[in-house]
DOMI-468678 format. One record per residue (C-alpha): residue number from 1; residue in one letter; z, x, y. Coordinates in nm, 3 decimals, m for minus. Layout:
+-------+------+---------+---------+---------+
! gumar ! tigu !       z !       x !       y !
+-------+------+---------+---------+---------+
!   NUM !    A !       Z !       X !       Y !
...
+-------+------+---------+---------+---------+
//
This chain:
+-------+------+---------+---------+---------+
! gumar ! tigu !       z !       x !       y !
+-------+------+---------+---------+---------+
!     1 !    X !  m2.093 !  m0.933 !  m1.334 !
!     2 !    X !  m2.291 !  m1.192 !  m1.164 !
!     3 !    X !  m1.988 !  m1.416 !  m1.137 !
!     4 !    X !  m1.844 !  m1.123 !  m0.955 !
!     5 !    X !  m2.142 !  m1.117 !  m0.739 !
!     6 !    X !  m2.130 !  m1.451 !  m0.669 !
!     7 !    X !  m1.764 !  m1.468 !  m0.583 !
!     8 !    X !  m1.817 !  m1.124 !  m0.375 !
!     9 !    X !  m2.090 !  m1.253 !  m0.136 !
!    10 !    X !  m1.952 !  m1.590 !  m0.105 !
!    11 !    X !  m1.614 !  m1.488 !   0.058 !
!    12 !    X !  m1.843 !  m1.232 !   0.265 !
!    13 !    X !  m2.002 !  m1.506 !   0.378 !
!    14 !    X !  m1.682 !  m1.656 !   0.492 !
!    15 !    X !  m1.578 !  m1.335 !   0.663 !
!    16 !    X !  m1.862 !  m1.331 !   0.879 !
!    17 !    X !  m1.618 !  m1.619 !   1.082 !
!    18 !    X !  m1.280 !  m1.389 !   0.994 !
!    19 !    X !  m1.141 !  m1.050 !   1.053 !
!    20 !    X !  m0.870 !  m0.794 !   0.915 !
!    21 !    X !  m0.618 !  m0.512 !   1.033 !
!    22 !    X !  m0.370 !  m0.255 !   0.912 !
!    23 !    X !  m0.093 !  m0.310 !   0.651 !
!    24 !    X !   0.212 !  m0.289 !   0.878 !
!    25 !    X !   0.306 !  m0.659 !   0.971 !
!    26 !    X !   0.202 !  m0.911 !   0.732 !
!    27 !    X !   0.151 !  m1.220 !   1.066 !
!    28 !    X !   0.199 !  m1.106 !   1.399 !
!    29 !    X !   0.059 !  m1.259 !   1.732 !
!    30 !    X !  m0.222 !  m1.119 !   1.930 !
!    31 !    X !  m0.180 !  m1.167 !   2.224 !
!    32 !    X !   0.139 !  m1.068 !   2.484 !
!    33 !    X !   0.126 !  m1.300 !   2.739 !
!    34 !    X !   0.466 !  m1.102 !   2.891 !
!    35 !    X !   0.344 !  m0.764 !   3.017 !
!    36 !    X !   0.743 !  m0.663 !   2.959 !
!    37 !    X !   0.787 !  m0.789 !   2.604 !
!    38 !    X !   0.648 !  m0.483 !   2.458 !
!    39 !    X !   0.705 !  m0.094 !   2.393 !
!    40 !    X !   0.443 !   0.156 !   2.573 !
!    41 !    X !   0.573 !   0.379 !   2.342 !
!    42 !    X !   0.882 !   0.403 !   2.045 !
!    43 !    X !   0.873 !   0.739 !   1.857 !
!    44 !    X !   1.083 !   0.748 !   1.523 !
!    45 !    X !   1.130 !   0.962 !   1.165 !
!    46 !    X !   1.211 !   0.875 !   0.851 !
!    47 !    X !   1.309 !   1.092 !   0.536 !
!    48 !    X !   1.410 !   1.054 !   0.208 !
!    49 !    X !   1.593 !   1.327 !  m0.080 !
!    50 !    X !   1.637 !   1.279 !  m0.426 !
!    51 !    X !   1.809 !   1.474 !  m0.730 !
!    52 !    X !   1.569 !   1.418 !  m1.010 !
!    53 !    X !   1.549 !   1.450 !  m1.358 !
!    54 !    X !   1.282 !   1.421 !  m1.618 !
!    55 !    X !   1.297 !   1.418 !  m1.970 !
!    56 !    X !   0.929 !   1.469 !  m2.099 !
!    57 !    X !   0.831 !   1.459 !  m2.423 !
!    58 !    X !   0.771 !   1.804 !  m2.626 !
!    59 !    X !   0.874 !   1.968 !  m2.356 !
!    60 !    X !   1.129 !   2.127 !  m2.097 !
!    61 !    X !   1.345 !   1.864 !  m1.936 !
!    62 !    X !   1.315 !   1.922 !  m1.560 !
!    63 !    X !   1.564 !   1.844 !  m1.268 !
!    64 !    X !   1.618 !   1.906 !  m0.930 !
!    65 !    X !   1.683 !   1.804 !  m0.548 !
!    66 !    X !   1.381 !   1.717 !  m0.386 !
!    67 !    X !   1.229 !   1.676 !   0.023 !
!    68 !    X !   1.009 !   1.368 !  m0.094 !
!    69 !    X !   0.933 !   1.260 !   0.223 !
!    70 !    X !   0.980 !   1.306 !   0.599 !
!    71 !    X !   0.770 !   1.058 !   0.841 !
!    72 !    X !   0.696 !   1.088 !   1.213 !
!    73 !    X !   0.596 !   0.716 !   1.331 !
!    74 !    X !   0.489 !   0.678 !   1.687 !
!    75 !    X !   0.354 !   0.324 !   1.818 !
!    76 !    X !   0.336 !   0.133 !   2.150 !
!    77 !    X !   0.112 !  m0.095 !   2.341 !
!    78 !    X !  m0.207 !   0.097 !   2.640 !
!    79 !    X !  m0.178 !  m0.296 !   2.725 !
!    80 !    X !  m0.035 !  m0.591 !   2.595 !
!    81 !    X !  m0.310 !  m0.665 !   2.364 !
!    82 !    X !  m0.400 !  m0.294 !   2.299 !
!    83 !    X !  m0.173 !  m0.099 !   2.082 !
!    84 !    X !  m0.207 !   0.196 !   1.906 !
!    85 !    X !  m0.012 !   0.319 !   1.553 !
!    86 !    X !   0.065 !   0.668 !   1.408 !
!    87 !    X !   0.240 !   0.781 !   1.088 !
!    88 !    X !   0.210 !   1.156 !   0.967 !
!    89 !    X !   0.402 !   1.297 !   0.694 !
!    90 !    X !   0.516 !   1.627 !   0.756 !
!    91 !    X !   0.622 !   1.775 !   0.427 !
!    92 !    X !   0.201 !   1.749 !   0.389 !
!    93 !    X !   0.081 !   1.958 !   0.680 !
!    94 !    X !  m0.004 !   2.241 !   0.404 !
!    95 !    X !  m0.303 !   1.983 !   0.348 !
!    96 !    X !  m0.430 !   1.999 !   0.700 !
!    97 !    X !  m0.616 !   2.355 !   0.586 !
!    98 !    X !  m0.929 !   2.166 !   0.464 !
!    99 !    X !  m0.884 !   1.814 !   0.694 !
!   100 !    X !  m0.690 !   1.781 !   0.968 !
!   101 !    X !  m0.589 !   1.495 !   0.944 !
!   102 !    X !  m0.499 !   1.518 !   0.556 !
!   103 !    X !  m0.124 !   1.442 !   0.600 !
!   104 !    X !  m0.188 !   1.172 !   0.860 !
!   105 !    X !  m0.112 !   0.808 !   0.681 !
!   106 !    X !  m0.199 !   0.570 !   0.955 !
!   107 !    X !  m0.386 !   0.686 !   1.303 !
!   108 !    X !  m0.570 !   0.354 !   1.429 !
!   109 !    X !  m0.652 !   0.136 !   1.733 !
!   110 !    X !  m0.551 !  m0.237 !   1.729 !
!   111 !    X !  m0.685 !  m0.521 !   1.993 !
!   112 !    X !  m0.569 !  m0.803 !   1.952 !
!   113 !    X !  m0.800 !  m1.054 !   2.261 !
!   114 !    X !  m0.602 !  m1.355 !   2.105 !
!   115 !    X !  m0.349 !  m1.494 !   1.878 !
!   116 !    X !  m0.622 !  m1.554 !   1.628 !
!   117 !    X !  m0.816 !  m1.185 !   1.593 !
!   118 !    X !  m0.739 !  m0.821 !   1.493 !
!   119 !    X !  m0.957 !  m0.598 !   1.564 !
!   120 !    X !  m0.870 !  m0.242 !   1.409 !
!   121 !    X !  m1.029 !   0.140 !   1.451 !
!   122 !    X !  m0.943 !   0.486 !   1.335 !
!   123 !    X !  m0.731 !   0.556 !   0.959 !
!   124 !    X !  m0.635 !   0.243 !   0.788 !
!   125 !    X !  m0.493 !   0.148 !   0.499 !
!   126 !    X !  m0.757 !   0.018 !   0.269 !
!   127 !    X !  m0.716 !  m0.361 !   0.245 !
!   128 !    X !  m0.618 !  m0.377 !  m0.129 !
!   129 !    X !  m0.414 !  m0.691 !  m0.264 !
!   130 !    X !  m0.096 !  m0.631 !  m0.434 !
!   131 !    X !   0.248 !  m0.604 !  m0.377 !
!   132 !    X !   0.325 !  m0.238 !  m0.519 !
!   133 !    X !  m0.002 !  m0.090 !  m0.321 !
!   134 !    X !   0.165 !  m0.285 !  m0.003 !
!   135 !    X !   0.465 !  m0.102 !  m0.050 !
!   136 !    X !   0.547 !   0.172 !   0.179 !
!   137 !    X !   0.549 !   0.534 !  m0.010 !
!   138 !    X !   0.884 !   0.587 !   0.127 !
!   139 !    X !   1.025 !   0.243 !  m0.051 !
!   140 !    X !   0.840 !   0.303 !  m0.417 !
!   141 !    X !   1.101 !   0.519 !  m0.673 !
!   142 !    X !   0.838 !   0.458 !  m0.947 !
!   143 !    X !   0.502 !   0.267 !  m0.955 !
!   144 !    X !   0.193 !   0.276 !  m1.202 !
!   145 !    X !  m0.084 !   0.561 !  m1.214 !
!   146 !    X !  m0.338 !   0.422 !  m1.000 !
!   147 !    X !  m0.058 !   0.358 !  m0.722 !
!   148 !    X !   0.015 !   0.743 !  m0.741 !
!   149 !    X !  m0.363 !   0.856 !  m0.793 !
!   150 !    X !  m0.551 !   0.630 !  m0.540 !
!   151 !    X !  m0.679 !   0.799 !  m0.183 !
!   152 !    X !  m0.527 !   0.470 !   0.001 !
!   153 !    X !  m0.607 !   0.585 !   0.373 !
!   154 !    X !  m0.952 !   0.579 !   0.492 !
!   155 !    X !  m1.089 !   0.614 !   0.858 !
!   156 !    X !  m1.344 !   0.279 !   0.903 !
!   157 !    X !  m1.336 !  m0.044 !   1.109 !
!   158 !    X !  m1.150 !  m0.345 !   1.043 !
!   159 !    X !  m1.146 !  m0.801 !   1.139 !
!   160 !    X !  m0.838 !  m1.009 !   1.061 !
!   161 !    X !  m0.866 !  m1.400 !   1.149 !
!   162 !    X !  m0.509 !  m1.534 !   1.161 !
!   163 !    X !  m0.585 !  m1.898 !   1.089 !
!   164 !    X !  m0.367 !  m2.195 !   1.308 !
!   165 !    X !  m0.022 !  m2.228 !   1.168 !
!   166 !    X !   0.012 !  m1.847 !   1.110 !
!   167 !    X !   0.017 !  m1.915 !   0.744 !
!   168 !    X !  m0.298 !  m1.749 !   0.641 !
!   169 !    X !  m0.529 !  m1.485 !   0.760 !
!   170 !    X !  m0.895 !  m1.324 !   0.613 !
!   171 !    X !  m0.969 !  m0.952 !   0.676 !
!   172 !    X !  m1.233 !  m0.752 !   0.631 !
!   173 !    X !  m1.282 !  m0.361 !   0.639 !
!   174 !    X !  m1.558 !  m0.110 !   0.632 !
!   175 !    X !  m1.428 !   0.245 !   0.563 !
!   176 !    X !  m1.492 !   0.553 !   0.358 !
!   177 !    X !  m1.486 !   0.537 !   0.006 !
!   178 !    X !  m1.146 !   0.640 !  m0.177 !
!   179 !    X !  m1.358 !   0.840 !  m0.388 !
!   180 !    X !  m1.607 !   1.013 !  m0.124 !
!   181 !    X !  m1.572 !   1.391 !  m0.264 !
!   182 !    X !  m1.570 !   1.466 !   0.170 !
!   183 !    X !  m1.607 !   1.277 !   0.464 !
!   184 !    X !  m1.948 !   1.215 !   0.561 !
!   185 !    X !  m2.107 !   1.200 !   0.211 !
!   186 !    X !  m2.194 !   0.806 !   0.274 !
!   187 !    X !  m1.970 !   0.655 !  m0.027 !
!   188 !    X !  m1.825 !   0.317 !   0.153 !
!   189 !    X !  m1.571 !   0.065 !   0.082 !
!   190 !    X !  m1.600 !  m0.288 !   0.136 !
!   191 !    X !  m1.282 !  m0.481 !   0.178 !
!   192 !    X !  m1.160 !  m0.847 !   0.149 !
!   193 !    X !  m0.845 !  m0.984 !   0.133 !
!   194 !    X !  m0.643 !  m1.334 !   0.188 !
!   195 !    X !  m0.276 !  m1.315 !   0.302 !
!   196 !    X !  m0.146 !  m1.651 !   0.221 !
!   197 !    X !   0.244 !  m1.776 !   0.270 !
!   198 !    X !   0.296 !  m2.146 !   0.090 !
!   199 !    X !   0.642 !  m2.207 !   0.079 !
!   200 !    X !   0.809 !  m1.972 !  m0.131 !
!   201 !    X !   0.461 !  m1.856 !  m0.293 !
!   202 !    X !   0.257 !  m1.560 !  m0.105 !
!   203 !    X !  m0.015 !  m1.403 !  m0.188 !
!   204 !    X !  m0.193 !  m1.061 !  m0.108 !
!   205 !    X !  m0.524 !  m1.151 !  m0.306 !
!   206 !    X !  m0.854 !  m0.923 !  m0.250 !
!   207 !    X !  m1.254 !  m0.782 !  m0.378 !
!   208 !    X !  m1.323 !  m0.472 !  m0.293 !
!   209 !    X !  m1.652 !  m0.252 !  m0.373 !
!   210 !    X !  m1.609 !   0.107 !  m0.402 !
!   211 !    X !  m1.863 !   0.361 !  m0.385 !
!   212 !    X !  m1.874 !   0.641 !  m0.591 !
!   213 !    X !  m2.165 !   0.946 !  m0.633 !
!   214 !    X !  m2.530 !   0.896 !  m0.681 !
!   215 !    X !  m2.496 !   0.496 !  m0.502 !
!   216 !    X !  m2.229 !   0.340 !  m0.799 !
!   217 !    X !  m2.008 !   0.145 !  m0.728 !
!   218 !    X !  m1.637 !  m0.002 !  m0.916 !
!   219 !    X !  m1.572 !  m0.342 !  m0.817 !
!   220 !    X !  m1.208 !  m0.443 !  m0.784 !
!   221 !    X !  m1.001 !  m0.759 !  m0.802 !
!   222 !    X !  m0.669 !  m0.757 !  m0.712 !
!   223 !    X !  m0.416 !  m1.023 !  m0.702 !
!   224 !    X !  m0.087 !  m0.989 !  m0.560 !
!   225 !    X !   0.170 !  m1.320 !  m0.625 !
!   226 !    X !   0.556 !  m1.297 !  m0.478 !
!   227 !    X !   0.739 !  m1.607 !  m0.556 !
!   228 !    X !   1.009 !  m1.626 !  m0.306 !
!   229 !    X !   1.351 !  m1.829 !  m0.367 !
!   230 !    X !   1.634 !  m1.724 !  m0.123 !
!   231 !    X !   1.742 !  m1.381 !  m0.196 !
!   232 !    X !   1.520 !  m1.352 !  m0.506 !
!   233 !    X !   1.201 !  m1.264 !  m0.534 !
!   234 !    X !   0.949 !  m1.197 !  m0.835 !
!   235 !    X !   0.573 !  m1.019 !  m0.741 !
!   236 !    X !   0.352 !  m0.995 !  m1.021 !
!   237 !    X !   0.009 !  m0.809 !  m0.956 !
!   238 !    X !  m0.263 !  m0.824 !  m1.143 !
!   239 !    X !  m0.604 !  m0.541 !  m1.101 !
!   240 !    X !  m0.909 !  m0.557 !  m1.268 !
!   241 !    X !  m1.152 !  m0.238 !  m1.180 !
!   242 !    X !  m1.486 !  m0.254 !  m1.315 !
!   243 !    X !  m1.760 !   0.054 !  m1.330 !
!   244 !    X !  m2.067 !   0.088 !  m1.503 !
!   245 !    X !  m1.905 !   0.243 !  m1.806 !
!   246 !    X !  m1.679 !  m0.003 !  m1.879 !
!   247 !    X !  m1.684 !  m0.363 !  m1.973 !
!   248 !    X !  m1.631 !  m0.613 !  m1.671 !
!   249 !    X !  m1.305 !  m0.764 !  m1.787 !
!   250 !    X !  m0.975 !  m0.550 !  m1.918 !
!   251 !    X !  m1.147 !  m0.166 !  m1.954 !
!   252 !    X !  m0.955 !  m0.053 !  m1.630 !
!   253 !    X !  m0.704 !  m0.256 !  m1.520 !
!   254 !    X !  m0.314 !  m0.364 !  m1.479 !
!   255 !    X !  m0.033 !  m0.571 !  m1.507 !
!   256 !    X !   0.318 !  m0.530 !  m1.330 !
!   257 !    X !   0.587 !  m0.712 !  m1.243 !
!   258 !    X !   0.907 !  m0.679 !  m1.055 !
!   259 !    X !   1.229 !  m0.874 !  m0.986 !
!   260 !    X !   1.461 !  m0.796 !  m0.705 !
!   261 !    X !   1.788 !  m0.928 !  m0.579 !
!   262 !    X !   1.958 !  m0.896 !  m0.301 !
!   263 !    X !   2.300 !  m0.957 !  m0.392 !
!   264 !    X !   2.444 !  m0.909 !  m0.032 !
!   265 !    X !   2.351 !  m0.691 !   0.294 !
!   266 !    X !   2.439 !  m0.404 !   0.149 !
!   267 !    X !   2.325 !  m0.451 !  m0.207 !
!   268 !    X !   2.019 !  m0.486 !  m0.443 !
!   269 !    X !   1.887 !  m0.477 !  m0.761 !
!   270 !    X !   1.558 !  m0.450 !  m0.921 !
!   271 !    X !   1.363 !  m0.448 !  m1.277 !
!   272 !    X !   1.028 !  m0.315 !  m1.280 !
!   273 !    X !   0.777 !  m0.347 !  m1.561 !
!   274 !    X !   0.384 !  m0.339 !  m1.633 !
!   275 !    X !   0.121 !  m0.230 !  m1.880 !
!   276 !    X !  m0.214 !  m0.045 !  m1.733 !
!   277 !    X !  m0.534 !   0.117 !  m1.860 !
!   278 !    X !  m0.618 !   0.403 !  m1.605 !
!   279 !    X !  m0.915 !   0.560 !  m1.625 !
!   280 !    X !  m0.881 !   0.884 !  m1.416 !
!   281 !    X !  m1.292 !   0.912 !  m1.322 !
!   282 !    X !  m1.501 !   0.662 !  m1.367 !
!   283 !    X !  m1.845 !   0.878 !  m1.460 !
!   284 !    X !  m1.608 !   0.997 !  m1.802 !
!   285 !    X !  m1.518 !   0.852 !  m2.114 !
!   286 !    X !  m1.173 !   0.820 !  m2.184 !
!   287 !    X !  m0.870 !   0.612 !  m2.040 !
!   288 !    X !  m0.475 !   0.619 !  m2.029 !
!   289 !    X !  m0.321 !   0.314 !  m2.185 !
!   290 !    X !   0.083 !   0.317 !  m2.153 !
!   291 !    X !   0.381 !   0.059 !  m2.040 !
!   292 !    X !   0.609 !   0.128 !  m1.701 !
!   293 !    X !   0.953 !  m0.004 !  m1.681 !
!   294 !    X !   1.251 !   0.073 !  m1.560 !
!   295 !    X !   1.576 !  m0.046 !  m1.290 !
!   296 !    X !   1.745 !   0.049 !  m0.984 !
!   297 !    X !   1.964 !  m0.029 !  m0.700 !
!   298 !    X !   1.963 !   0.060 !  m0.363 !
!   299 !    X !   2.293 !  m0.014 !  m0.123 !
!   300 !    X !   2.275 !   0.010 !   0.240 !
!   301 !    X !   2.635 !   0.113 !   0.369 !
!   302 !    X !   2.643 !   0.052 !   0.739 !
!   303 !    X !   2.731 !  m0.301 !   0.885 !
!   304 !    X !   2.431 !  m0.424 !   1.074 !
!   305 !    X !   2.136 !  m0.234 !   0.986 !
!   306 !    X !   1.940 !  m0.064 !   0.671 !
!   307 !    X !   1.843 !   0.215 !   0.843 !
!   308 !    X !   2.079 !   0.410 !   0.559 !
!   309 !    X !   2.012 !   0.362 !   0.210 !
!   310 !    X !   2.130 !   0.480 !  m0.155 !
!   311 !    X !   1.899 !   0.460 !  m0.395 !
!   312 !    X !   1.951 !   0.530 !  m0.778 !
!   313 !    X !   1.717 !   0.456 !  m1.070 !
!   314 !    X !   1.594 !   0.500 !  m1.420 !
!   315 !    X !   1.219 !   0.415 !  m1.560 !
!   316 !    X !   1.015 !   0.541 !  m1.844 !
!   317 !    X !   0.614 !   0.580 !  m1.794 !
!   318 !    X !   0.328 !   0.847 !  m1.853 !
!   319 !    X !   0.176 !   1.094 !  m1.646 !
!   320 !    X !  m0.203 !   1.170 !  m1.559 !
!   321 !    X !  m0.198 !   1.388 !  m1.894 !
!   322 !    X !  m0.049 !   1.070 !  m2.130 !
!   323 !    X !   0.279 !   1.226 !  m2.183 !
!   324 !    X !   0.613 !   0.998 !  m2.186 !
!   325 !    X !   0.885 !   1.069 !  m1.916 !
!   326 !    X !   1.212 !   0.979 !  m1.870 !
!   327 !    X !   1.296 !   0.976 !  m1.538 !
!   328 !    X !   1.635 !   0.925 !  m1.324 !
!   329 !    X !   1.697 !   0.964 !  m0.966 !
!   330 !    X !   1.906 !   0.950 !  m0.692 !
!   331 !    X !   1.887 !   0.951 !  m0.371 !
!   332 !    X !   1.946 !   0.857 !   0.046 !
!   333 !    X !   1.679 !   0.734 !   0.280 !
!   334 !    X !   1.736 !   0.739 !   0.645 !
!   335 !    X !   1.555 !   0.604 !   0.962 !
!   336 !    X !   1.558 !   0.768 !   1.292 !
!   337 !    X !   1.472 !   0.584 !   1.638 !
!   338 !    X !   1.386 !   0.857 !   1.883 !
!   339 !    X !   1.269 !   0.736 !   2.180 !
!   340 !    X !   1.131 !   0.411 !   2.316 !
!   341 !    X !   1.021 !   0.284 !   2.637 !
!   342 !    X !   0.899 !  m0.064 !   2.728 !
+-------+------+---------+---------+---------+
//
């Protein structure tokens, strides 16, 4: 614990000189010097349907179509180094009841005075390092509990210092807690993460402190390698969440790895693979210890774009309750540009 301590207020330290923003782009530039280069405003959807099927153990098997997901995305630029972002999913509007803005993803301010800062308002992603978690929902076919479990949109603040070189860049957040029971009940996160690109190693590396009831907090580290080599690449991420219940190394944590090729433009495949112990609350005894694997292949049919893609896979994990699945799906993906305006 007090190495984690150390290590925690010694990059917080650093990030006093550094900043943070959003998940969409990994690099991008601050500042427009071209008041034409960018969009005032481009409005798009995206959806995605899938026939599923589940075999569970000691029970039913299950299958199906399903609506898993339909997006409205609307960005643009107030001025060139003022834009703002917006990404609601409206199969969730039934949440809206108790929050308005429960099936809103992304809703956030981003200035950007120069090529070296981000500075970011309104519902973020929480900075979190790893390349599942990075992952957009739309893009994951299966993934490990916490992935599926974990509030990952918070309204805070946000710094991101894009070093020279546009290799690197520090960020740091202030938001709600993922595990406030409501907004306003003064449970905070505090976010820090390194994007690094070396060559054909990046990295999506961070500590985080959640708070949770009664002043606790879990303290996470989370390191997120892709190793890079032409049209292959490998990420392994690795989590270690520690609460006051557990021990500090290995009593909530996981492991999971994935391998993807892209065997042309219009084709890729993937292996998937991990081991995690879950614990669903922190304040209770009691965690979910199972392996996650599984493949797929997605092909994108149309010439010159991957705005269309066919998805199919096949995984075996557990559920929140411990019991084994066997999952297969199918599916299509599409993207829809709308409108833009520059």
């Amino acid at each position: 614990m007090k190495l984690f301590s150390s290590l925690i207020m010694g990059l917080l330290c650093v990030a006093a000189t550094a900043a943070a923003q959003d998940r969409p782009p990994l690099f991008t530039v601050g500042n427009t010097s071209d008041s034409l280069a960018y969009e005032k405003v481009k409005i798009g959807m995206e959806a995605r349907f899938d026939f599923a099927f589940d075999a569970i153990k000691d029970a039913k098997d299950e299958a199906g179509f399903h609506g898993r997901y339909l997006n409205l995305m609307l960005d643009g630029h107030i001025i060139p180094e003022l834009s703002y972002h917006w990404r609601q999913r409206l199969n969730k509007l039934g949440e809206m009841k108790n929050d308005v803005f429960g099936a809103t993803d992304n809703l956030y301010l981003d200035w950007s005075p120069s090529s070296r800062w981000d500075l970011s308002a309104g519902k973020l992603t929480v900075d979190i390092g790893g390349y599942e978690y990075d992952n957009a929902p739309i893009n994951e076919f299966f993934s490990s509990l916490f992935w599926n479990h974990f509030a990952c949109y918070q309204f805070g603040v946000g710094a991101r210092y894009n070093f020279p070189g546009g290799k690197h860049s520090l960020s740091f957040q202030f938001t709600n807690s993922p595990y406030a029971a409501k907004l306003g009940d003064s449970n905070f996160a505090y976010n820090l993460m390194w994007r690094g690109h070396m060559g054909f190693f990046h990295t999506l590396w961070s500590v985080n402190v959640m708070q949770y009831g009664n002043g606790h907090t879990a303290q996470f580290i989370s390191l997120g390698n892709r190793f890079e080599f032409g049209n292959f690449y490998l990420d392994l991420d690795l989590q270690n969440r520690h609460s006051r219940h557990e021990k500090f190394w290995f009593g909530d944590w996981f492991a999971i790895a994935k391998a993807n090729l892209r065997l042309s433009h219009h084709f890729d495949i993937f292996a998937k693979g991990g081991y995690e112990r879950w614990k669903p609350e922190f304040e209770k005894p009691g965690a979910i210890e199972c392996p996650l694997y599984g493949i797929g292949a997605e092909y994108y049919p149309l010439k010159k774009s991957r705005d269309l893609r066919i998805h199919a896979a096949i995984d075996v994990c557990h559920d929140d309750t411990n019991t084994r699945r066997l999952q297969a799906q199918i599916g299509i993906t599409w993207k829809m540009d709308i409108f833009s305006w520059r």
